[in-house]
VOKE-180035 format. One record per residue (C-alpha): residue number from 1; x, y, z. Coordinates in steps of 0.1 Angstrom, whole numbers, padded with zeros to 4 digits, always signed. Example, Ala and Ser with C-alpha at 12.3 -4.5 7.8 and 13.67 -1.06 7.14 Angstrom:
2
[1 [+0123 -0045 +0078]],
[2 [+0137 -0011 +0071]],
//
This chain:
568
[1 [+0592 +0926 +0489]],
[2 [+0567 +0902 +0500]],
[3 [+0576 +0862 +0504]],
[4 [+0566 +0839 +0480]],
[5 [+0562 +0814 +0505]],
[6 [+0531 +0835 +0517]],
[7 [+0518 +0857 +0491]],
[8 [+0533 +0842 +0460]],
[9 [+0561 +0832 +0437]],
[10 [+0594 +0851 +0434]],
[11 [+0601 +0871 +0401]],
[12 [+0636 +0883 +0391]],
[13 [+0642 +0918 +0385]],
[14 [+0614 +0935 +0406]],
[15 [+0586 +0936 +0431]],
[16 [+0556 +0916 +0424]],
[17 [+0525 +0937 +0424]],
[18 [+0493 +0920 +0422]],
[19 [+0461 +0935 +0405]],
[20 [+0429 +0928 +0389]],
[21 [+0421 +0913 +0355]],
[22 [+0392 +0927 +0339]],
[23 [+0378 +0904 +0315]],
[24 [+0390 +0873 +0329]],
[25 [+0370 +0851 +0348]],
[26 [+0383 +0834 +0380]],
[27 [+0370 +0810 +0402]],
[28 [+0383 +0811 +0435]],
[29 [+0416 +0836 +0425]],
[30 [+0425 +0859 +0451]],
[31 [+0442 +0899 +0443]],
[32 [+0466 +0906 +0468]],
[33 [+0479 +0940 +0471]],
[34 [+0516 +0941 +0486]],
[35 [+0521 +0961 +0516]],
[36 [+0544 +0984 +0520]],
[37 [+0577 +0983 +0545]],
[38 [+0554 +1007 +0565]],
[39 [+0524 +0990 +0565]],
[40 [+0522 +0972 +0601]],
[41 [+0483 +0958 +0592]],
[42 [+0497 +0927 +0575]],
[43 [+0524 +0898 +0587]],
[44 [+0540 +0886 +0557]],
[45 [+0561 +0867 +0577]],
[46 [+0534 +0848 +0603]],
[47 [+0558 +0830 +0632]],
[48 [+0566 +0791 +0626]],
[49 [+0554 +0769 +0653]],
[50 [+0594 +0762 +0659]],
[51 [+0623 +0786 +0648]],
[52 [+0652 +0762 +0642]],
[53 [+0674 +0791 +0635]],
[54 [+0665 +0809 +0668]],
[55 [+0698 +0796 +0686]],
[56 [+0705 +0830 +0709]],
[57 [+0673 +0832 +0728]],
[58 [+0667 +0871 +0737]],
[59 [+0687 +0882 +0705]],
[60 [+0680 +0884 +0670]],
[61 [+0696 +0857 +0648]],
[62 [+0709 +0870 +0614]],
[63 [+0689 +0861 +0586]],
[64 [+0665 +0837 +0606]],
[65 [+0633 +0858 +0594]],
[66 [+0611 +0836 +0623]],
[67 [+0629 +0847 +0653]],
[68 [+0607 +0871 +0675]],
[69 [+0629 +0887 +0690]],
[70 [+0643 +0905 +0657]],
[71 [+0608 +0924 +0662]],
[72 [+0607 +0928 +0620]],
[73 [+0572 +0931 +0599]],
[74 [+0595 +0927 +0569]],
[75 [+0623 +0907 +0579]],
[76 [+0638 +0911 +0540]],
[77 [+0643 +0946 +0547]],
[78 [+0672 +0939 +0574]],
[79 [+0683 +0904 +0561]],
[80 [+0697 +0900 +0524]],
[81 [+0681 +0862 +0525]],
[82 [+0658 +0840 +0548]],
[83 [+0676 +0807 +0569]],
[84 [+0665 +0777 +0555]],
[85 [+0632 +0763 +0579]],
[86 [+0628 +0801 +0590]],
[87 [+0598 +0809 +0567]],
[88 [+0566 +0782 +0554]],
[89 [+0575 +0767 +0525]],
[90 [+0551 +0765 +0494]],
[91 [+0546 +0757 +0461]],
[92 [+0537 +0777 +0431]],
[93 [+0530 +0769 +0400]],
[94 [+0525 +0799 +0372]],
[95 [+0515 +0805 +0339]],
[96 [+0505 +0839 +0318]],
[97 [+0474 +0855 +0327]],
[98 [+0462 +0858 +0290]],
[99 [+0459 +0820 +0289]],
[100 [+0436 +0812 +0319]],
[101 [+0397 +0822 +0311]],
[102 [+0381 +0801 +0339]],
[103 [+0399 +0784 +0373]],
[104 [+0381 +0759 +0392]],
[105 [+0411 +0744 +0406]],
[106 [+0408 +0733 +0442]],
[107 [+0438 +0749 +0457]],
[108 [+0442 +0784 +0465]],
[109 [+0451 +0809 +0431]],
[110 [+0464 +0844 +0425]],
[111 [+0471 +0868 +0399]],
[112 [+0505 +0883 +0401]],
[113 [+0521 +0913 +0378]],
[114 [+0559 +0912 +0382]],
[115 [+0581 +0941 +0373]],
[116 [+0576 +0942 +0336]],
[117 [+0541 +0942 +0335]],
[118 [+0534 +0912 +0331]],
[119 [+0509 +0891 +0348]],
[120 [+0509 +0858 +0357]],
[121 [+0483 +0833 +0374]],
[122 [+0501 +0812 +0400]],
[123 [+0482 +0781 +0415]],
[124 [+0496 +0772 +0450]],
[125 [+0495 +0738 +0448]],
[126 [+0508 +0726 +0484]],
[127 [+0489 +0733 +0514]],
[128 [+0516 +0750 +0535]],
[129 [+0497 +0740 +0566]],
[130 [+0504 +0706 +0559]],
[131 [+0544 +0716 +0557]],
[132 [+0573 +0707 +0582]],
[133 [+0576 +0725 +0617]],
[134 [+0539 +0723 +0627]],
[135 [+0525 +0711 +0658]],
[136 [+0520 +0674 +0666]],
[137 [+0483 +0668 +0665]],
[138 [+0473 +0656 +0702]],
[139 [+0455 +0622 +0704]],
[140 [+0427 +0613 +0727]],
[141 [+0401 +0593 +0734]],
[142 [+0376 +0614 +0715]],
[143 [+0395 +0614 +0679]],
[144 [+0414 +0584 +0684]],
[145 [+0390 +0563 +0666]],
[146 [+0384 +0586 +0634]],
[147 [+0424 +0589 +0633]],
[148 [+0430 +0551 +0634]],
[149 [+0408 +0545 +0605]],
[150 [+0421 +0570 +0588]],
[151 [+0452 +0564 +0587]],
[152 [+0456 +0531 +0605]],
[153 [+0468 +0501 +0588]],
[154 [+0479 +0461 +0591]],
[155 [+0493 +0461 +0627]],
[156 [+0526 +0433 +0633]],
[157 [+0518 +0404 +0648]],
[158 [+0547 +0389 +0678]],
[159 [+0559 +0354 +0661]],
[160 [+0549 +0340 +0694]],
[161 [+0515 +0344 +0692]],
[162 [+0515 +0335 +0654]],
[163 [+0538 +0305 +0655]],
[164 [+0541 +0276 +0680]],
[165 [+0576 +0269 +0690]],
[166 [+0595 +0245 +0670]],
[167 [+0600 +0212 +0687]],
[168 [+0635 +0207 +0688]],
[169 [+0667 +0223 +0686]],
[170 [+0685 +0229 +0657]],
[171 [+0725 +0238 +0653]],
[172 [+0735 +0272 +0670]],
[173 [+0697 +0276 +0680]],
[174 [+0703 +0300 +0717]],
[175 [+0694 +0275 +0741]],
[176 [+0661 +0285 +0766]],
[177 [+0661 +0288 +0800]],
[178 [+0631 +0290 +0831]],
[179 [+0639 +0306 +0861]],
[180 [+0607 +0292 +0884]],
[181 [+0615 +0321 +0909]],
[182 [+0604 +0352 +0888]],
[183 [+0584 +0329 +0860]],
[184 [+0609 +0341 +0836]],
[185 [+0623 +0328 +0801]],
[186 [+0656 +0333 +0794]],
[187 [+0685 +0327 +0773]],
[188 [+0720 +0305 +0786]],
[189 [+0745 +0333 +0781]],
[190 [+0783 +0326 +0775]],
[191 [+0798 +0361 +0783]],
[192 [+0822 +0373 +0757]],
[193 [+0851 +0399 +0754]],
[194 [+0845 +0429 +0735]],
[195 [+0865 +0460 +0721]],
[196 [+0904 +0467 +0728]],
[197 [+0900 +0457 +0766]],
[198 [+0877 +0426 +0763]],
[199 [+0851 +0442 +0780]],
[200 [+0827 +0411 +0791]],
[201 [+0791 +0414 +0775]],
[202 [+0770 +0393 +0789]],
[203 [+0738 +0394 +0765]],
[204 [+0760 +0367 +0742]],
[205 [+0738 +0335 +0737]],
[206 [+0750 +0302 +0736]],
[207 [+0739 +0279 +0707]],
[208 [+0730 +0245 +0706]],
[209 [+0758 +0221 +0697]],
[210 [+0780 +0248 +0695]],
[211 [+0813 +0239 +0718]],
[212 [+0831 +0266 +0723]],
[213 [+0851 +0286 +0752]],
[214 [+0853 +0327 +0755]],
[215 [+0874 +0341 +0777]],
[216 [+0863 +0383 +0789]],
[217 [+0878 +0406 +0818]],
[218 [+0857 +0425 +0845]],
[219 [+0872 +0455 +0860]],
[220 [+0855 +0467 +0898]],
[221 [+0861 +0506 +0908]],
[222 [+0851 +0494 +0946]],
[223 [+0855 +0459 +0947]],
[224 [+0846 +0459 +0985]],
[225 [+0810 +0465 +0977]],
[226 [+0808 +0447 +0942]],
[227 [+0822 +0412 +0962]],
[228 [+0786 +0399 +0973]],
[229 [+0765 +0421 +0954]],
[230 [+0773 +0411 +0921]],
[231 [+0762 +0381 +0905]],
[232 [+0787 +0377 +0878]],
[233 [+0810 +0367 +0907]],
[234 [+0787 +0344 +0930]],
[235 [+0784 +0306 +0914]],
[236 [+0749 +0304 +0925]],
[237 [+0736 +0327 +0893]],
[238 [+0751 +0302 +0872]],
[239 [+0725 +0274 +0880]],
[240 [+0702 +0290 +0896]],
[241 [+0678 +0282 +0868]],
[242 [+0665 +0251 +0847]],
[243 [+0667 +0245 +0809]],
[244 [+0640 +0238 +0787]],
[245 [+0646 +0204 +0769]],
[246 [+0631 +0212 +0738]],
[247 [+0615 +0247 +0727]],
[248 [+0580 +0234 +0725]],
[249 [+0586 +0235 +0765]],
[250 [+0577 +0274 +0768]],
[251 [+0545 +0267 +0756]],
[252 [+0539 +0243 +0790]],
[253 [+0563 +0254 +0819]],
[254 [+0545 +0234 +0846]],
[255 [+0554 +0205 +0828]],
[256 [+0589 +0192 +0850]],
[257 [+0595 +0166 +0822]],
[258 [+0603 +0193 +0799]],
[259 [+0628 +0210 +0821]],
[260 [+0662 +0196 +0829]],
[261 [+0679 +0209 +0865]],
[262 [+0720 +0226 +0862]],
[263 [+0733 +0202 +0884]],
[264 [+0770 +0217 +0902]],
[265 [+0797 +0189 +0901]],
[266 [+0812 +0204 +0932]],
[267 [+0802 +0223 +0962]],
[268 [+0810 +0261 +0952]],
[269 [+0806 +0284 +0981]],
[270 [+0794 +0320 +0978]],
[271 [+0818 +0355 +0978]],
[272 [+0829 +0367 +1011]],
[273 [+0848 +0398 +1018]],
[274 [+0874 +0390 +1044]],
[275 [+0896 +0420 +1055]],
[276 [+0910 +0430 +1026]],
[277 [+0900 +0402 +1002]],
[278 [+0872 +0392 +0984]],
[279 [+0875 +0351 +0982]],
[280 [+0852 +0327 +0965]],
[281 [+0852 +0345 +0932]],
[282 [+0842 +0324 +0900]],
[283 [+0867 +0329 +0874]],
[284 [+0860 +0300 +0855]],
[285 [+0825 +0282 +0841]],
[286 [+0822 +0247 +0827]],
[287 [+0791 +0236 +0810]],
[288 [+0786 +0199 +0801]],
[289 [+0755 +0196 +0780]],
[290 [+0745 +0160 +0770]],
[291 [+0717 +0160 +0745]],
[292 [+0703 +0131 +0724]],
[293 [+0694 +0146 +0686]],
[294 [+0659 +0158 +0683]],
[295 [+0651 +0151 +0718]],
[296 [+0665 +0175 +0731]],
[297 [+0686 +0184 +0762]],
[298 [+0690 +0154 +0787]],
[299 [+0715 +0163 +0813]],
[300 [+0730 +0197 +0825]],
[301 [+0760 +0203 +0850]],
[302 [+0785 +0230 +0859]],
[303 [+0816 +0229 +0875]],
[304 [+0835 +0262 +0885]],
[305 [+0875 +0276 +0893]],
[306 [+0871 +0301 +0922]],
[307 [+0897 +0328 +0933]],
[308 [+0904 +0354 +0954]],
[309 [+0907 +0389 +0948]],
[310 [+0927 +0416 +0971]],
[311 [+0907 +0448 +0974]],
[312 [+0923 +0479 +0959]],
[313 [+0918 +0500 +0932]],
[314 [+0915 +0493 +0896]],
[315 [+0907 +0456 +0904]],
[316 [+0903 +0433 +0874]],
[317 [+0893 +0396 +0868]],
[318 [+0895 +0373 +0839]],
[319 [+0865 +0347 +0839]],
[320 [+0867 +0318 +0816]],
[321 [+0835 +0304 +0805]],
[322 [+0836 +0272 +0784]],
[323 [+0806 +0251 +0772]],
[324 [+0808 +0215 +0757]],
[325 [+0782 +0192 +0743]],
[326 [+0784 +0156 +0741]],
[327 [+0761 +0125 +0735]],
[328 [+0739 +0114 +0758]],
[329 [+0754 +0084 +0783]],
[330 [+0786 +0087 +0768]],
[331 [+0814 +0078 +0788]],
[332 [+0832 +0101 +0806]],
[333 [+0865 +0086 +0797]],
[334 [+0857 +0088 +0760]],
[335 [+0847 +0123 +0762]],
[336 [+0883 +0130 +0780]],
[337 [+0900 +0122 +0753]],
[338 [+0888 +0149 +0734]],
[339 [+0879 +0160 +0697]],
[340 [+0900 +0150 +0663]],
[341 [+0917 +0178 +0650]],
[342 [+0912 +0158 +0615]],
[343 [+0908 +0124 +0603]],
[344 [+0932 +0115 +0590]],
[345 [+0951 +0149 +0577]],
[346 [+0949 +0179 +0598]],
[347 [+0927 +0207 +0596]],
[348 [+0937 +0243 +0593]],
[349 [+0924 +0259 +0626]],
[350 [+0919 +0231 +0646]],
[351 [+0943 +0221 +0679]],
[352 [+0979 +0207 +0673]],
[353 [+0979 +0175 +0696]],
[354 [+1009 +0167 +0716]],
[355 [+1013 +0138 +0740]],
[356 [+1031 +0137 +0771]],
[357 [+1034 +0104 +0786]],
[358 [+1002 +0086 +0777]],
[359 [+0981 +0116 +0780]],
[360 [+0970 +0139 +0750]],
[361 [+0966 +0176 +0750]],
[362 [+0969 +0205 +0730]],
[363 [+0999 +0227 +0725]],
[364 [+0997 +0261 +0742]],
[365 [+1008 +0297 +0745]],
[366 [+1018 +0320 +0769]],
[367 [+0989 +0350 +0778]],
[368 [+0987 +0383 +0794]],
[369 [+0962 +0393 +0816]],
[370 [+0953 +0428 +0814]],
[371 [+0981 +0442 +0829]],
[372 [+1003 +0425 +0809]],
[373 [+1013 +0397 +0834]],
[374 [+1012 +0363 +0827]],
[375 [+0977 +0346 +0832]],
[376 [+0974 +0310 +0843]],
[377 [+0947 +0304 +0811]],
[378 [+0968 +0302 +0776]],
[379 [+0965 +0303 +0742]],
[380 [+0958 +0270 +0723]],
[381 [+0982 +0268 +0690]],
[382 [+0964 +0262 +0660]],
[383 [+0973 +0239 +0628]],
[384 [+0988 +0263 +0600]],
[385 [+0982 +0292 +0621]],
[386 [+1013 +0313 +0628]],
[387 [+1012 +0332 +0661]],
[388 [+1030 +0349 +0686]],
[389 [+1025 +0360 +0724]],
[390 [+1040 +0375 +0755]],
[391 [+1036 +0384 +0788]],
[392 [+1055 +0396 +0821]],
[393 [+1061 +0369 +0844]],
[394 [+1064 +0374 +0883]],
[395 [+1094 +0357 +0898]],
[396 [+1094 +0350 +0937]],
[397 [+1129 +0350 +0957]],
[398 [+1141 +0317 +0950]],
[399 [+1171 +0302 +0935]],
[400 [+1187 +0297 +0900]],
[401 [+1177 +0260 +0894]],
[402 [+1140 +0269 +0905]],
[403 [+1136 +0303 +0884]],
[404 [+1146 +0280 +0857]],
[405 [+1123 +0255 +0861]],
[406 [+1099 +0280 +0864]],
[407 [+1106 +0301 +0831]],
[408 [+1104 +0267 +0810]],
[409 [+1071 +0255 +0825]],
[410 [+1056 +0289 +0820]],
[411 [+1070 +0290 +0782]],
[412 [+1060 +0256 +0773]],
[413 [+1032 +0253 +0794]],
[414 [+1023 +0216 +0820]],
[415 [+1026 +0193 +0816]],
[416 [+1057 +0199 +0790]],
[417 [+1050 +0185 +0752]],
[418 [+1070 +0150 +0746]],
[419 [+1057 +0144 +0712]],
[420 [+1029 +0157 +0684]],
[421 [+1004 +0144 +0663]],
[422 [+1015 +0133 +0630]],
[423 [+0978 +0133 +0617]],
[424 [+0948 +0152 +0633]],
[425 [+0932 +0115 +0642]],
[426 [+0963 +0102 +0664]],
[427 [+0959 +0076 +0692]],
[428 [+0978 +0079 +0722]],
[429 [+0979 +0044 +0726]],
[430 [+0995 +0042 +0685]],
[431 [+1029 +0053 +0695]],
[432 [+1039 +0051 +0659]],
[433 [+1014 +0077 +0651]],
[434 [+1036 +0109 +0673]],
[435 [+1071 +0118 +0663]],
[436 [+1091 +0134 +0690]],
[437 [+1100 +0170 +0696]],
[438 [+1135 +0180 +0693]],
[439 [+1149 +0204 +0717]],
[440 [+1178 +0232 +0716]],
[441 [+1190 +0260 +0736]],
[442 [+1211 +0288 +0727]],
[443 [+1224 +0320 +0746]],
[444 [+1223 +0352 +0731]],
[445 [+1242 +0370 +0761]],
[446 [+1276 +0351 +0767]],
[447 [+1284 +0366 +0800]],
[448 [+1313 +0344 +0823]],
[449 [+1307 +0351 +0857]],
[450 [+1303 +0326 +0881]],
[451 [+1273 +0341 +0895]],
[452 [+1250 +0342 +0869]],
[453 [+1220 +0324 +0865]],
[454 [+1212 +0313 +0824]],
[455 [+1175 +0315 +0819]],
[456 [+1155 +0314 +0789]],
[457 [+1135 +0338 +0786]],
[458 [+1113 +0335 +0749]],
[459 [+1106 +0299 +0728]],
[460 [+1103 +0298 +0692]],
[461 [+1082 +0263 +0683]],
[462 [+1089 +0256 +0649]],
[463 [+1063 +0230 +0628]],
[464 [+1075 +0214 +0599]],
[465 [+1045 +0201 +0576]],
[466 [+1031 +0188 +0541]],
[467 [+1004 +0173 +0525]],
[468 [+0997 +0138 +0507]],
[469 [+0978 +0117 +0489]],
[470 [+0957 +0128 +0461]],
[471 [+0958 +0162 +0449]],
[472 [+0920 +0159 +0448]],
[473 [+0920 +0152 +0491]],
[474 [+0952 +0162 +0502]],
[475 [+0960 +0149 +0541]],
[476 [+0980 +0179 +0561]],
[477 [+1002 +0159 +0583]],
[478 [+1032 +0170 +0606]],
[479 [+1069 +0158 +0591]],
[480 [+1087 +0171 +0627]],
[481 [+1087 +0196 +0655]],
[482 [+1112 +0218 +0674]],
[483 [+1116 +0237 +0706]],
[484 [+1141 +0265 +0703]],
[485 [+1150 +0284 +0736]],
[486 [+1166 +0317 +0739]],
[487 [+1187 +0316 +0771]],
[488 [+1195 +0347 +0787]],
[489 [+1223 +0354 +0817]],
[490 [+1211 +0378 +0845]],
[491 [+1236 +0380 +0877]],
[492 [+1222 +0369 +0915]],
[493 [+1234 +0399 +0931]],
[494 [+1203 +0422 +0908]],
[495 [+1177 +0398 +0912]],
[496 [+1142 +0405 +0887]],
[497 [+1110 +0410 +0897]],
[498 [+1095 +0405 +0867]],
[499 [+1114 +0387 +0834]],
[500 [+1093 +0397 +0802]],
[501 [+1085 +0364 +0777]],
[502 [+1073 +0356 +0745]],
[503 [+1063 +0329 +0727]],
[504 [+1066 +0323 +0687]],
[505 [+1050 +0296 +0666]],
[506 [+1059 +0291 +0627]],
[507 [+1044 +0267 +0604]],
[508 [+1068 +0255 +0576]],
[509 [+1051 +0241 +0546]],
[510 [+1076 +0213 +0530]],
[511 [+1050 +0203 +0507]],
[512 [+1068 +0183 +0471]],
[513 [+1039 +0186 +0450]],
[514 [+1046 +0163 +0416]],
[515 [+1048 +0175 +0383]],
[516 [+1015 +0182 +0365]],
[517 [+0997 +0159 +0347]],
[518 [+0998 +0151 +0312]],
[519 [+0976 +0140 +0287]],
[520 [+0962 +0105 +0282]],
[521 [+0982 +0087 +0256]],
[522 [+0966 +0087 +0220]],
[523 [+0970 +0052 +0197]],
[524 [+0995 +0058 +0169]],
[525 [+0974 +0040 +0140]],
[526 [+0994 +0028 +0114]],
[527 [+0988 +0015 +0078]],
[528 [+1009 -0006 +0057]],
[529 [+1026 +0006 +0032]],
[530 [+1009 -0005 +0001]],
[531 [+0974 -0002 +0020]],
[532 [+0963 +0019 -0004]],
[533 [+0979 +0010 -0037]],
[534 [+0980 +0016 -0069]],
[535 [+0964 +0048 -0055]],
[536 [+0992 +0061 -0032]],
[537 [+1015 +0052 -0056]],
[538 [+1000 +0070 -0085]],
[539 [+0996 +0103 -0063]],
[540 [+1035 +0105 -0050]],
[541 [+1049 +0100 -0080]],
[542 [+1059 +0137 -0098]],
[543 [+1040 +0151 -0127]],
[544 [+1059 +0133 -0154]],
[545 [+1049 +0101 -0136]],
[546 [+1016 +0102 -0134]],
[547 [+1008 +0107 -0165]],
[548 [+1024 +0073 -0170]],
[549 [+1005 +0055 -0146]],
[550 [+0970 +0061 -0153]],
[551 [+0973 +0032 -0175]],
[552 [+0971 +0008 -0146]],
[553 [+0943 +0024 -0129]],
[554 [+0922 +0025 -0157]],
[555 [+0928 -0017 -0162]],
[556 [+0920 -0016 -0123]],
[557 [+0885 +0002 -0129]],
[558 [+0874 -0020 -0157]],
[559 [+0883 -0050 -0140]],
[560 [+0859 -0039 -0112]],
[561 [+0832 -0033 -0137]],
[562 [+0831 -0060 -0150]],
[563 [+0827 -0081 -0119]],
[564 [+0799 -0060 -0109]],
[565 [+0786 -0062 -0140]],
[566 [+0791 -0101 -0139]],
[567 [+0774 -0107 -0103]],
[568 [+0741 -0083 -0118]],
//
C-alpha cells in the first residue's frame, strides 16, 4: 500500500487507487497510479537524509522503513507500521471529488479513489522538503548575504558597548579588578564551599560592602607536583593585581588614580616542597577594604595564615577566606572591637558576644575538617540559633592534668568565655552590661580506680533569653548562660589516640508576654432621674395609668402654646 507521506493520504479499509476525473477540471492535480509490490520503477519510500531508527548498522532495524540495509521497495510489506522519523512527513488535506470544479491552489494536489469507490481530492498542503531530518544548508561567502537578509534580524548589542559604566559602587556590586601583566579585567573572588564535600569554587565574586567569611576544602591527588604549581596555594596570586576604585575606571586603565594597589600586611613567602613536605601553603585570606561611600575604594590590604602540608595521598586543605569593609581612616582599634550584634536587643542570626577579661569575642563551636578531626577554625554560635557539632580530637602522650586542659580549651574554645552580652550593643568597658557564665560538671561513667583520668569529653551551652519593651519593638536580650560538661573516666594504662567531642547549643526562650489588651474605657453617661419628666413618667406607668395621666400632659402642651403664642 503506498505511504501517504509520499503519494497521499491514508484511507481505512483498503488500498487507495488513484484515477482520472473526466469532467472535472484541475489545475495543477496530479493522477498517480499505485505500484504494485513488484513494481521496482518507483521508490515509495525515498531514503531520509538521517535514519534515527537505523541503530544496528549492517542489519535491518524492525519497522524503521528508512534503513538501507532492509533492501525493501515496499517496506509495509515486511513491517506492520513505519518508526516514527523513518518516513517524510506530510500533510493532507481532502475533500470529495464531486465538489472541486477548478484548483488553482499553489501547493501540490491529487485525486485519490479509496476502497469504496469513492474519490477524494487531497491538497498537500506542507512542503515535505521543508520537514525535519534534512540537510543543513551550507553557508558561504557567496549566499551569505541573500540569507542574512532574508532571514536576518535585530542583532544584540554587549552592555559595554551600549552603556558607560556606572560611577560608583553600589551594595553587593562584584568588585573589579586589573591585572597590568596580561591587560586583564577581573572580578575579586572569595572561593566558596560547594556540594556534600565543600568543594572550593573559585568563580564566587565578592560584593561590595558585603563582609563576610567562606570557608572551602581543596583535595591534591599528587601534592608533590600541585605545591608550586598551583596558585590557589602561593600568596602572591592573591595580590598580584590592583582594584579599580570606581567602575567608571575600566573605561581608562592607564589612569593610576583610579586603581588602588593590594598591599600584604606581612611578608608571605612562596610554596616550597622540602622532602616530604610542602610548607608555605596559604590556608587563610584576610581582606581589609576601606572605602569612602560613592568614592569608591581607597585602601586595600591582605594578610595571610600559611601551613605546611606532608606529602601523601589523598591530601586535603581547608582555606579560610574572610573579607571586611570598613570606613575610610578609621581607626584600627575601633575596627577591633568589632560589629553590634543589635542595638540594643539582639538580633536573630547575629554573633553571641562573650567577654573574657576585657576583651570581646564571639562564642564558638567545635569543627571537623574533612576527615572528621578537629580543625583549628570553629563555628561562631548564633543568637536564637540552636546548633550542634563534633569532631575527633588528636591527643599527644601527655599526662592527665594536661589532656584535660586540652579537652576544655578545644570544647570551649581560647581564650575561655567569662561572661556574655546581655544586649547585642554591650560595652566591654560597661561591666554591668555582661552577666557571668555559670559552670557545672557531671560524670556519666562513675569508675573508682585510682588510675583514671576524668575528662570531659562533650559541652552542652545552655542560653536562657526573652524579650522586652513594647510589643510593637521588642528587645531580645540574654537573662543567663551555662556551661554544662560531660565528664568521662578513661584509665592511663589504655591511653586514646583520638577522644570523639561534640558541642550543643540551646536557646531557651523565658519570654512573660502580658495579658492582651483591652478596650479603651467608654464614659457611662448618666441622666437624672426626672430628666425627662412628665414624659418618662407617663410611659412607665402600666396601661391603667396612663390613661390617667394624659391629663397633665395635655395642661403641659397648652402651656407651651401659649407662650409661643405670647412671644409671636
Amino acid at each position: 500500500m503506498p505511504t501517504h507521506s509520499e503519494l497521499g493520504p491514508r484511507t481505512q479499509g483498503g488500498t487507495l487507487q488513484s484515477s482520472e476525473v473526466p469532467g472535472i477540471s484541475t489545475a495543477g492535480p496530479t493522477v498517480v497510479t499505485s505500484s504494485t509490490p513488484g513494481n521496482k520503477t518507483v521508490d515509495l519510500f525515498p531514503v531520509l537524509p538521517i535514519c534515527v531508527c537505523d541503530l544496528t548498522p549492517g542489519a535491518c532495524d524492525i519497522n524503521c522503513c528508512c534503513d538501507s540495509d532492509c533492501y525493501l521497495l515496499h517496506p509495509r510489506t515486511v513491517f506492520s507500521f513505519c518508526l516514527p522519523g523513518s518516513v517524510r512527513s506530510a500533510s493532507w488535506v481532502c475533500v470529495d471529488n464531486s465538489l472541486i470544479f477548478r484548483s488553482n491552489s499553489p501547493f501540490p494536489s491529487r485525486v485519490f479513489m479509496d476502497s469504496n469507490g469513492i474519490k477524494q481530492f487531497c491538497v498537500h498542503v506542507n512542503n515535505s522538503r521543508l520537514n525535519y531530518l534534512q540537510k543543513l544548508q551550507k553557508v558561504n561567502a557567496t549566499n551569505f548575504q541573500a540569507l542574512a537578509t532574508e532571514f536576518g534580524g535585530e542583532s544584540f548589542t554587549a552592555t559595554s558597548q551600549t552603556q558607560s559604566p556606572p560611577s560608583f559602587y553600589r551594595a553587593g556590586d562584584p568588585i573589579l579588578t586589573y591585572f597590568p601583566k596580561w591587560s586583564v579585567i577581573s572580578l575579586l573572588r572569595q572561593p566558596a564551599g560547594v556540594g556534600a564535600g565543600g568543594l572550593c569554587a573559585k568563580s564566587n565574586p565578592a560584593g561590595f560592602l558585603e563582609s563576610k567569611s567562606t570557608t572551602c576544602a581543596r583535595f591534591f591527588k599528587n601534592l608533590a607536583d600541585s605545591c608550586t604549581s598551583d596558585p590557589a596555594l602561593n600568596a602572591a596570586s592573591y595580590y598580584n593585581f590592583t582594584v579599580l576604585k570606581v567602575p567608571r575606571g575600566m573605561s581608562d586603565l592607564q589612569n593610576m588614580e583610579l586603581q588602588v594597589p593590594v598591599t600584604p600586611v606581612s611578608q608571605a613567602g612562596s610554596p616550597v616542597l622540602a622532602g616530604n613536605t610542602c610548607q608555605n601553603v596559604v590556608a587563610q585570606v584576610i581582606y581589609e577594604i576601606e572605602t569612602n561611600g560613592t568614592f569608591g575604594i581607597q585602601k586595600v590590604s591582605v594578610s595571610f595564615g600559611q601551613t605546611n602540608l606532608t606529602v601523601e595521598p589523598g591530601t586535603s586543605l581547608q582555606q579560610d577566606f574572610i573579607i571586611h569593609f570598613r570606613a575610610f581612616q578609621q581607626s584600627t582599634a575601633a575596627s577591633l572591637t568589632g560589629s553590634r550584634s543589635g542595638n540594643p536587643g539582639y538580633i536573630v542570626g547575629k554573633p553571641l558576644l562573650v567577654l573574657t577579661g576585657d576583651m570581646r569575642h564571639s562564642m564558638t563551636l567545635l569543627q571537623s575538617q574533612g576527615d572528621g578531626t578537629c580543625s583549628i577554625k570553629r563555628h561562631e554560635v548564633q543568637f536564637g540559633v540552636n546548633a550542634i557539632s563534633g569532631c575527633n580530637l588528636r591527643l599527644k602522650r601527655v599526662d592527665c592534668s594536661h589532656l584535660q586542659q586540652e579537652l576544655y580549651q578545644a570544647l570551649h574554645g581560647s581564650p575561655r568565655p567569662e561572661h556574655i552580652a546581655i544586649f547585642g550593643n554591650a560595652d566591654p568597658a560597661q561591666k554591668g552590661e555582661w552577666t557571668r557564665i555559670l559552670s557545672r560538671n557531671y560524670s556519666v561513667s562513675a569508675m573508682h580506680c585510682t588510675s583514671c583520668c576524668v575528662i570531659p569529653v562533650s559541652l552542652e551551652i545552655q542560653i536562657l533569653w526573652a524579650y522586652i519593651g513594647l510589643q510593637s519593638n521588642p528587645q531580645a536580650h540574654v537573662s543567663g548562660a551555662r556551661f554544662l560538661y560531660q565528664l568521662q573516666s578513661i584509665q592511663d594504662s589504655q591511653p586514646k589516640t583520638e577522644v570523639p567531642l561534640k558541642t550543643v547549643v540551646t536557646f531557651v526562650d523565658i519570654t512573660q508576654k502580658p495579658e492582651p489588651p483591652r478596650g479603651q474605657p467608654r464614659m457611662d453617661w448618666k441622666y437624672p432621674f426626672d430628666f425627662f419628666f412628665p414624659f418618662k413618667m407617663a410611659f412607665s406607668r402600666g396601661e391603667g395609668s396612663q390613661k390617667g395621666s394624659i391629663f397633665p400632659i395635655i395642661i403641659l402642651c397648652l402651656l407651651l402654646l401659649g407662650v409661643l403664642n405670647h412671644r409671636d
